[in-house]
C-alpha positions in Angstrom: -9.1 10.2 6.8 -9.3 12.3 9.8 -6.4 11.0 11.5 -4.0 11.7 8.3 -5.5 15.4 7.6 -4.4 15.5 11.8 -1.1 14.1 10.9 -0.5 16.8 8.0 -1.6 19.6 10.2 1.0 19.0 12.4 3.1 18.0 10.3 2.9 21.6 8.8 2.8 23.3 11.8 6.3 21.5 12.5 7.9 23.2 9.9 6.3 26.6 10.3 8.4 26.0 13.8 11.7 25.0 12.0 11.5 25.1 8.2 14.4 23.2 8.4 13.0 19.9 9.8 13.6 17.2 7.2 11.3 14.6 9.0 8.1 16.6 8.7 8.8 17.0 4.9 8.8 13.2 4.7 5.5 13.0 6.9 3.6 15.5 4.6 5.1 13.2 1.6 3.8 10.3 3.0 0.3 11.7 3.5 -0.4 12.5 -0.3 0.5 9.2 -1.3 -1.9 8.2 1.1 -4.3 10.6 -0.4 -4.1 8.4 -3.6 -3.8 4.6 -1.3 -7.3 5.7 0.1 -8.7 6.7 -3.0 -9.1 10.7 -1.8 -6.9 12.3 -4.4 -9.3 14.2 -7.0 -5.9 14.0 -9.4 -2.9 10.7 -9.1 -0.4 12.8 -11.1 -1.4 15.8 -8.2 -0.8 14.1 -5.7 2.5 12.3 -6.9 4.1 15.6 -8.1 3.5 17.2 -4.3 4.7 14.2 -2.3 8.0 14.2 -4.4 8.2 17.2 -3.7 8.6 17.3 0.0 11.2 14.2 -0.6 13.6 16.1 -2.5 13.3 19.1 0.1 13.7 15.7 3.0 16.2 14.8 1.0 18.0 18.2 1.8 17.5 18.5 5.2 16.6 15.1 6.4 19.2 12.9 8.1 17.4 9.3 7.8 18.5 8.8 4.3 16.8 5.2 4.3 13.3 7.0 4.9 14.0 9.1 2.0 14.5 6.1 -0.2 11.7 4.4 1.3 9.1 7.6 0.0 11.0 7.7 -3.2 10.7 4.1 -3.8 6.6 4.9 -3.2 6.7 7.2 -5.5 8.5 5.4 -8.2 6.2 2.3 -7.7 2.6 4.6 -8.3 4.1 5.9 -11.3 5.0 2.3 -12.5 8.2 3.3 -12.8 9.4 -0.5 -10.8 12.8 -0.3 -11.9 14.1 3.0 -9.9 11.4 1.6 -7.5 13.1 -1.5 -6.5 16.5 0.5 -7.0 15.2 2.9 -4.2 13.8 0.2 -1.7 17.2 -2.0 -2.0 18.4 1.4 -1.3 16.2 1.6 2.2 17.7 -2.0 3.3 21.2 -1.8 2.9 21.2 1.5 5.0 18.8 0.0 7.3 18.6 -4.1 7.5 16.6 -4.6 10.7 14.2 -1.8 9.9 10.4 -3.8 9.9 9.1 -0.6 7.4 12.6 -0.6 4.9 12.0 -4.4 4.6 7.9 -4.3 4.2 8.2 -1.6 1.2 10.8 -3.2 -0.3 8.6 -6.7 -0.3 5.8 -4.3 -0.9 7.8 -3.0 -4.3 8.7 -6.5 -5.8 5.1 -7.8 -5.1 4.0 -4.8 -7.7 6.7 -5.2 -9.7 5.4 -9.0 -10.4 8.1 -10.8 -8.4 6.4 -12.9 -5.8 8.5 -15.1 -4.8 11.3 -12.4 -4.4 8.7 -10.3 -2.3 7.5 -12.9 -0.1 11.1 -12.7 1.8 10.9 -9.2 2.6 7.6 -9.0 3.8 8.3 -12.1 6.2 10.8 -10.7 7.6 8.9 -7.4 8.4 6.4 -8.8 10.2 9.3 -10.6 12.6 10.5 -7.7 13.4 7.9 -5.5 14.4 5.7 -7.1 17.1 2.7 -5.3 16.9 2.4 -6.6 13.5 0.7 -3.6 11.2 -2.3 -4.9 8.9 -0.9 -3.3 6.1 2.6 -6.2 6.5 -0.1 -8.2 6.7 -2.3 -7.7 3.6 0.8 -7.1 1.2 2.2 -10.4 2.3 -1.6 -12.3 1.3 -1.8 -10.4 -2.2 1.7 -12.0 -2.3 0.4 -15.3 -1.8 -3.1 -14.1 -3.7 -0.3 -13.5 -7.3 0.5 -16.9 -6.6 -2.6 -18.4 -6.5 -2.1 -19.5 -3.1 -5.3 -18.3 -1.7 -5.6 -20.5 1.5 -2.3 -19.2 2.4 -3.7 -15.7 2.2 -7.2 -15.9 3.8 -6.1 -16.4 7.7 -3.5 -13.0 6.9 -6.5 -11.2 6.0 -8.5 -12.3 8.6 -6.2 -11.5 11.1 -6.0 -8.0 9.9 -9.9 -7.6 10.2 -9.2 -8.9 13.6 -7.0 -6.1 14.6 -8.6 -3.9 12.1 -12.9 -4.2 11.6 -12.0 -1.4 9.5 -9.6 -1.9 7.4 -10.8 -1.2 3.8 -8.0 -3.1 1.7 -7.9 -7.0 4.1 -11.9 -6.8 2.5 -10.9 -6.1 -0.6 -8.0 -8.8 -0.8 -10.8 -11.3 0.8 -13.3 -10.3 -1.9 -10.9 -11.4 -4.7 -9.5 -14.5 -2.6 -13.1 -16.2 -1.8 -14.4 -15.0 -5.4 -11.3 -16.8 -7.4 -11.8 -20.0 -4.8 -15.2 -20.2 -6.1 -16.5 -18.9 -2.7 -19.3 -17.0 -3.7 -21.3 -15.9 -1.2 -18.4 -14.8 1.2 -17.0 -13.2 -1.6 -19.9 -10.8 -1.6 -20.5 -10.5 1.6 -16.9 -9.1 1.5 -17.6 -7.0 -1.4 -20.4 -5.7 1.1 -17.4 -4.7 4.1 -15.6 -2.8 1.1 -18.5 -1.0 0.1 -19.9 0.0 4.1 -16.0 1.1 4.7 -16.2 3.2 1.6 -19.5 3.9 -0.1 -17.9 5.6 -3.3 -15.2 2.5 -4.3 -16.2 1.3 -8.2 -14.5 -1.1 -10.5 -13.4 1.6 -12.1 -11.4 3.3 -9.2 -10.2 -0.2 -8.1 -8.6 -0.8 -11.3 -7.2 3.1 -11.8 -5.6 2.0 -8.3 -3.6 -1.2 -9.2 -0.1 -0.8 -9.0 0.6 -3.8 -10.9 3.0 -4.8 -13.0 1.4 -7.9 -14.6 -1.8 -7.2 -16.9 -3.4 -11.0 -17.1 -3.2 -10.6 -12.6 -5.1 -6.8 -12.5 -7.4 -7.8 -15.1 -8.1 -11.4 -12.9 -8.7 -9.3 -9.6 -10.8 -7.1 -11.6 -12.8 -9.1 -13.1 -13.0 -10.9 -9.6 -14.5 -7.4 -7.7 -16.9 -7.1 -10.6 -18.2 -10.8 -10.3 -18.9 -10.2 -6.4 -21.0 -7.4 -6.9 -18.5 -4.1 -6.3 -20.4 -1.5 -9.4 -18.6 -0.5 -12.2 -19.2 3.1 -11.7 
């Protein structure tokens, strides 16, 4: 949280410089959808409205034009909207093929949108192209795999994200759902247990407000899944 309150502090202070900065408008975009990723947003709809916002005002000024479809195809996908969301990422990779980020959202898109297997591709490909690997390619590719019910497939992804990451709140919650739908128990809740020392205030309820998914039968799976492992309702 910290590091992203940092980020839109300078951010800011970049355009209090040169209100004529496109980038920076795209940085501060990017940080309140990351206000409603990390479950800090007090309002969704708040937060949406702001960050599109600053990416019609990049949209002006900025010059990367495949960033700005990348933040719009964010935006579209949190408001469900998957249509103008996978319009928006397409967008992103025709402008800019061998970008690792343009490729990831775009996999990141159709995996929300309820196409797997279309998804899979793109997020592949994302993680061969950037070397350092980020956990979030990572954990979008194994709830990829996790829609498909290929849970083996995703478990070592995960893994390897909590190797890079010990931290990183959303490779526990993908392993909580994986080991509780494989019939894994008890590693389910001791997974459930990460999610909840990484952020004491998570519930079933703000899990389920925070599903970008397409598909009802899938969100209503993982929920029940978080439930049965011991995350509280409330």
């Amino acid at each position: 949280e910290g590091d992203i309150l940092q980020v839109r502090k300078l951010a800011q202070e970049a355009i209090t410089l040169d209100p004529e900065y496109g980038d920076a408008y795209l940085i501060l975009g990017w940080t309140h959808l990351d206000d409603i990723w990390f479950y800090r947003t007090k309002s969704r709809e708040k937060s949406l409205e702001t960050a599109e916002q600053f990416a019609q005002k990049a949209i002006k000024l900025s010059a990367d034009e495949a960033a700005e479809h990348r933040l719009l195809a964010s935006i579209y996908m949190l408001r469900k909207d998957y249509e103008n969301a996978i319009a928006e990422s397409q967008k992103s990779v025709d402008l800019a093929p061998n970008s690792a980020v343009a490729n990831f959202i775009s996999g990141m898109v159709l995996r929300n949108a309820g196409r797997y297997d279309d998804a899979i591709p793109f997020l592949e490909k994302a993680i061969r192209l950037d070397p350092i690997t980020p956990v979030n390619f990572l954990s979008h590719l194994a709830w990829a795999y996790t829609s498909l019910a290929q849970y083996e497939k995703a478990l070592p992804l995960w893994n390897k994200a909590v190797e890079k990451n010990p931290d990183y709140l959303f490779a526990y919650e993908g392993l909580t759902v994986a080991h509780q739908l494989l019939g894994n128990n008890d590693r389910a809740r001791e997974c459930a247990a990460e999610v909840l020392r990484i952020k004491p205030t998570i519930t079933v309820e703000k899990l389920k407000k925070g599903m970008d998914l397409k598909n009802e039968t899938e969100r209503t799976l993982f929920i029940d899944a978080y439930r049965e492992a011991g995350i509280p309702e409330k």
